[in-house]
C-alpha positions as CSV (number, residue, x, y, z in Angstrom):
1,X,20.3,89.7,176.8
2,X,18.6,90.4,173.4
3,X,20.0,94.0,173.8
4,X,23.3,92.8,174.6
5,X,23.1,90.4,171.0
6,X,21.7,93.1,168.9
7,X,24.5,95.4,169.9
8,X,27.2,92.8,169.1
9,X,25.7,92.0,165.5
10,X,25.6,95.7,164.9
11,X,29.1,96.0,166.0
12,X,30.1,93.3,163.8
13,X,28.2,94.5,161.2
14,X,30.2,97.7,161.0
15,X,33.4,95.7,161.6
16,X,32.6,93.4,158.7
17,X,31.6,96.5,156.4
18,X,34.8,98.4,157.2
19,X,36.9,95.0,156.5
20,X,35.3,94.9,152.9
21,X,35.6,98.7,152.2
22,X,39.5,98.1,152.8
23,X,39.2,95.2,150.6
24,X,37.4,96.6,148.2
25,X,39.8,99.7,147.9
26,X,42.9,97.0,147.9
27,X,40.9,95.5,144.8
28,X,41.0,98.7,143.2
29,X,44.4,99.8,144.3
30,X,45.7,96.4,142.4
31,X,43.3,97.0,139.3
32,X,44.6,100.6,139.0
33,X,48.1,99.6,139.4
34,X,47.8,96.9,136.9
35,X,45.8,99.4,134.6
36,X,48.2,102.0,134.9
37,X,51.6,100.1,134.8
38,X,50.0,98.0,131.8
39,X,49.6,101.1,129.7
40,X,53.1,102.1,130.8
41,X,54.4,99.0,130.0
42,X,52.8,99.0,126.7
43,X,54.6,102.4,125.9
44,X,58.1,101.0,127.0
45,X,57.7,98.2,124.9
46,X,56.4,100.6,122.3
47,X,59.3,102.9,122.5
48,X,61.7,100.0,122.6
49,X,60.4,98.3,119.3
50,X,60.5,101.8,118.0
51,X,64.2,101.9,118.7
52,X,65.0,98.4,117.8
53,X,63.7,99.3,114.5
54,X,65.4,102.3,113.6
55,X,69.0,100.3,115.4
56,X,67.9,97.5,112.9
57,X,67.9,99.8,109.9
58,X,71.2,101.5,111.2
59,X,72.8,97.7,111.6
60,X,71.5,96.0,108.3
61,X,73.2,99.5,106.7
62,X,76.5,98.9,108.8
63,X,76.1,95.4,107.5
64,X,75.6,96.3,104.1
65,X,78.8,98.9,103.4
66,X,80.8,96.4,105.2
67,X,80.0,93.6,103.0
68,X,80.7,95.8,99.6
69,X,84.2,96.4,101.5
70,X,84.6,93.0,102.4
71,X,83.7,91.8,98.8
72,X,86.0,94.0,97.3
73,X,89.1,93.2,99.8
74,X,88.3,89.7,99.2
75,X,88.4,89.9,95.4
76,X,91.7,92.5,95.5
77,X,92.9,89.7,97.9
78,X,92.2,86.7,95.4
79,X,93.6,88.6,92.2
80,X,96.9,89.3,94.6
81,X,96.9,85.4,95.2
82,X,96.5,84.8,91.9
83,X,99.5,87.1,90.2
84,X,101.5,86.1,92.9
85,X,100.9,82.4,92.4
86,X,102.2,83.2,88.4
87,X,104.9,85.2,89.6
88,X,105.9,82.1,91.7
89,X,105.4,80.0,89.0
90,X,107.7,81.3,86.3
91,X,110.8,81.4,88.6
92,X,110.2,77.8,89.4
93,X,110.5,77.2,85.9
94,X,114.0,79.3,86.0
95,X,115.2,77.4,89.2
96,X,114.1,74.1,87.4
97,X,116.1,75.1,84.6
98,X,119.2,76.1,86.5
99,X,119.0,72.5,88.2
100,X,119.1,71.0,84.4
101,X,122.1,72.8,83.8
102,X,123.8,72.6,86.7
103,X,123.3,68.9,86.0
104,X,124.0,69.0,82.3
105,X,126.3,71.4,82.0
106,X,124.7,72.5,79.3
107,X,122.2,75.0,78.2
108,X,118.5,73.8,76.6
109,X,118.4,73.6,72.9
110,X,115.7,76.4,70.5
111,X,113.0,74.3,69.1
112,X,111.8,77.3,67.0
113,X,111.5,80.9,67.1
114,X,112.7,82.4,70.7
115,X,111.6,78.6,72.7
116,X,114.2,76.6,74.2
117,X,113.1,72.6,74.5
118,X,111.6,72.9,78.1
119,X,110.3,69.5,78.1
120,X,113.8,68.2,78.2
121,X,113.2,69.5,81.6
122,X,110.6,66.4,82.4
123,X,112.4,63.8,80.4
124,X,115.8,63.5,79.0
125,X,118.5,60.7,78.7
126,X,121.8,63.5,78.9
127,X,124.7,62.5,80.9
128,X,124.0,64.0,84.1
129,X,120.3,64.6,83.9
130,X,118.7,63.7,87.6
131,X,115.0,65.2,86.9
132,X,112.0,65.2,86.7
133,X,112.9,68.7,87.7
134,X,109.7,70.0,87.4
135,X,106.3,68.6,89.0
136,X,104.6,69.2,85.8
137,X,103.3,67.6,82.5
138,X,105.0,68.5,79.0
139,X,102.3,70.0,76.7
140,X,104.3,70.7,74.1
141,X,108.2,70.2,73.5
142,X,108.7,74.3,73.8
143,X,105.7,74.0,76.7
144,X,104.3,72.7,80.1
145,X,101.1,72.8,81.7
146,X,100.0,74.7,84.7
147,X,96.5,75.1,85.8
148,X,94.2,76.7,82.7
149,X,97.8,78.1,81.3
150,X,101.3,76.7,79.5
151,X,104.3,77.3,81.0
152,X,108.2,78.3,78.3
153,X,111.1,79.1,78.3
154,X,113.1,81.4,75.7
155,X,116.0,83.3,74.4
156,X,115.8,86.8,74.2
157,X,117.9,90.1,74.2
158,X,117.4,92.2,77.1
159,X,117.4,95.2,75.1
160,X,114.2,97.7,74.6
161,X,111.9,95.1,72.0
162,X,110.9,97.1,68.7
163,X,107.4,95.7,69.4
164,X,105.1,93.7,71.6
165,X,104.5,91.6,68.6
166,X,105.7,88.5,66.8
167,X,108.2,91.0,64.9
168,X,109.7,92.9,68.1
169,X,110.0,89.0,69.6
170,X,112.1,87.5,66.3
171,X,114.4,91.0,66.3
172,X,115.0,90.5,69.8
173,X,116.6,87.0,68.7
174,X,119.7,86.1,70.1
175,X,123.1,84.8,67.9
176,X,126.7,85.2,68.4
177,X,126.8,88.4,67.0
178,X,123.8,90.4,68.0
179,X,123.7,90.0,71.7
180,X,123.3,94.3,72.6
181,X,122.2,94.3,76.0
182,X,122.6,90.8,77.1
183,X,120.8,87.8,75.9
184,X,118.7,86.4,78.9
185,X,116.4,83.4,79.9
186,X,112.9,84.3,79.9
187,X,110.1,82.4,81.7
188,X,106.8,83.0,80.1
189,X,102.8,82.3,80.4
190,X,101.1,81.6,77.6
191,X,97.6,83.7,78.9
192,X,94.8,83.8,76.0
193,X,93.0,86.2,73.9
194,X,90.3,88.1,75.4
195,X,90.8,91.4,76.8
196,X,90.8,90.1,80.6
197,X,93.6,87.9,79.6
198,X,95.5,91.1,78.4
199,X,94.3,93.1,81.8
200,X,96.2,89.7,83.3
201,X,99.3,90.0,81.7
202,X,99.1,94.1,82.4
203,X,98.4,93.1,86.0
204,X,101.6,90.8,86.2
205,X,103.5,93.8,84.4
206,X,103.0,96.0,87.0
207,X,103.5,93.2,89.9
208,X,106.9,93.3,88.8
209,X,107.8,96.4,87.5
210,X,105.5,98.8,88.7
211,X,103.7,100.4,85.5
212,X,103.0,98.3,82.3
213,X,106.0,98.7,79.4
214,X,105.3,96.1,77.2
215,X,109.0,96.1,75.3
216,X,110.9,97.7,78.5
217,X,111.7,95.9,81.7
218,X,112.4,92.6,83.6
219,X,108.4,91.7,82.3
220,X,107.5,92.1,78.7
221,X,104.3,91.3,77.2
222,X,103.1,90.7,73.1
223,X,100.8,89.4,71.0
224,X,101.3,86.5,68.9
225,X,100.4,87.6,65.5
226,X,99.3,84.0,64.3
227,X,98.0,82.9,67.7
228,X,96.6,86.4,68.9
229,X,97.2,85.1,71.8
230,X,98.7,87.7,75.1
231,X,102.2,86.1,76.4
232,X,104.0,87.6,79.9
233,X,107.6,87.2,79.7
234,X,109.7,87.5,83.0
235,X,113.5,87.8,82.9
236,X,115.3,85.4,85.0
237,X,119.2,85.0,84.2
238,X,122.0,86.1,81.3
239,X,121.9,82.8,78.5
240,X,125.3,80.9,79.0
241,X,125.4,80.2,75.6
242,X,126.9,83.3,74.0
């Protein structure tokens, strides 16, 4: 009987030895695994960050040309708005003015120089006068206001000017008797002083006619001797007046 007992403890003394081998190599199967797929793991994530940093570089570069191009199609698109808003501008002063003398029947009257009384266009007691015909204020009586600039109308021969200056503007005067090449209305923006006002009116010049000719074309520019100030000129319609 003692025999028997002794032979069954060995047995499942073996049994329990083998059972914890197995384990013991399952314990180390896991550890290895975990070792192994750890450093693995760590040189996937390794590579990865290696990669997102150099597609990181590549993207913030992308980024970066696209903004210069985006900067400068956003300014080309905001000095487009801008000459086309003028543009826009000076034949709503023409139309405006055709309204008055469609109205009127008559023409405006010079104040001095080349102007032509454009505030007659905002107030005015004629027979026949049904304005305001312009949403605007009057700066002047030869003037309106719009935005930063102001806003006339003149009287000027269509011909080539002798000069983009207050001289080339009195020779192109209109009369009776010197009206060579048509005497035409003229919208005009009164711009400023500074070179990028100039670079404005250039800007315009070539909006309408394609190259800058300051005495030449539908849009002239000069330079007010006494003001020194840049003016645009844009040719609307012939003068009924001669």
């Amino acid at each position: 009987m003692n025999l028997k007992k002794g032979a069954m403890f060995g047995l499942e003394s073996r049994t329990l030895r083998k059972q914890s081998g197995r384990l013991f190599l399952e314990s180390f199967r896991r550890l290895t695994f975990r070792l192994v797929g750890g450093q693995q793991a760590t040189r996937l994530q390794t590579t990865k960050g290696a990669m997102f940093g150099l597609d990181a570089r590549i993207a913030l570069a992308i980024f970066g040309a696209l903004s210069v191009i985006s900067g400068a199609a956003l300014y080309s698109a905001i000095k487009e708005a801008k000459l086309i808003s003028i543009i826009t501008q000076l034949n709503e002063l023409g139309k405006a003015y055709d309204q008055y003398y469609l109205d009127t029947g008559e023409e405006l009257d010079i104040t001095t120089g080349n102007f032509l009384k454009v505030e007659d266009l905002i107030t005015n007691t004629k027979t026949g006068w049904k304005g305001p015909y312009l949403p605007l204020e009057s700066k002047a009586s030869h003037s309106v206001n719009y935005q930063s600039y102001s806003l006339s109308l003149h009287e000027a021969r269509d011909g080539a000017w002798s000069a983009p200056t207050d001289a080339g503007w009195t020779a192109a005067t209109c009369t009776a008797t010197t009206v060579s090449g048509g005497c035409y209305v003229w919208t005009s923006i009164y711009i400023g002083t500074s070179a990028a006002d100039l670079q404005l009116a250039e800007d315009i010049d070539k909006k309408v006619d394609g190259s800058v000719n300051y005495v030449e074309g539908d849009l002239r520019i000069f330079k007010g001797i006494s003001s020194l100030a840049y003016y645009a000129l844009l040719k609307y319609r012939p003068s009924n007046k001669y």
